[in-house]
N, C-alpha and C positions, 0 to 999 in steps of 0.2 A: 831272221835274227838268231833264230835256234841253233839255223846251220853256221851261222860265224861263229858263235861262241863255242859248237863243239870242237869245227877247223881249232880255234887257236887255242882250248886245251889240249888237241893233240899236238899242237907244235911248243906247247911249253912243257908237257910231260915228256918230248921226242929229246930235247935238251937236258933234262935231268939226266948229272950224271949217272951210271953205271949202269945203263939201258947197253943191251948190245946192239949191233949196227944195223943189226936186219932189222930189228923190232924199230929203231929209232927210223930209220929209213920209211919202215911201212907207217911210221907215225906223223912221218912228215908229209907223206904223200898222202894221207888222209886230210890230213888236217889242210892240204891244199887244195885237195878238190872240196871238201866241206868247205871253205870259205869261198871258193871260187862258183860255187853252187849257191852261196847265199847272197850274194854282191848281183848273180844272176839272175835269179827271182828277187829279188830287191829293186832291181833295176825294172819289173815289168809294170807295165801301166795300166794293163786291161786284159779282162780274161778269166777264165778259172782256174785257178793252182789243187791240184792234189797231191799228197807228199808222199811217198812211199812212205810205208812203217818202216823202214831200213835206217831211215835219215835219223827216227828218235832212238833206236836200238843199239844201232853201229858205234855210237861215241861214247857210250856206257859200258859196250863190253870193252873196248879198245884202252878206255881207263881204268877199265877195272883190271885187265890182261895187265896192264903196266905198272901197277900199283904193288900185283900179286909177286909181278917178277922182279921189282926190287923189294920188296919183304923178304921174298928167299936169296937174294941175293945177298944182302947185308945181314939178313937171318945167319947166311952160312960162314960170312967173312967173324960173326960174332964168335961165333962155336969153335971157332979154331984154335 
């Protein structure tokens, strides 16, 4: 469940405007394998799951990265 709702904050941050292409790019393809990775374990019926630590670390900094670079991006549009 962790992993859908990090996927789909990356794909709602990846849409904010005045993200640049590459970042928004690399935000969509995260946010597609994180939900496509949770739909997958989601889907299992039996077995042991261990999660990598990556899965709860990755969507924190990936919105924190996006956060930071529209602050300075509108930080700078302000200043001008």
């Amino acid at each position: 469940m962790f992993s859908v709702l990090s996927g789909l904050a990356m794909v709602v941050l990846a849409v904010v405007p005045g993200i640049k292409a590459k970042d928004r790019m690399w935000a969509l393809i995260a946010g597609a394998l994180y939900i496509g990775y949770g739909i997958y374990v989601a889907k299992q019926t039996s077995g042991t799951f261990v999660f990598p630590v990556w899965i709860f670390i990755i969507p924190f900094g990936v919105v924190i990265y996006l956060i930071v670079t529209l602050a300075k991006r509108y930080g700078a549009k302000e200043g001008e």
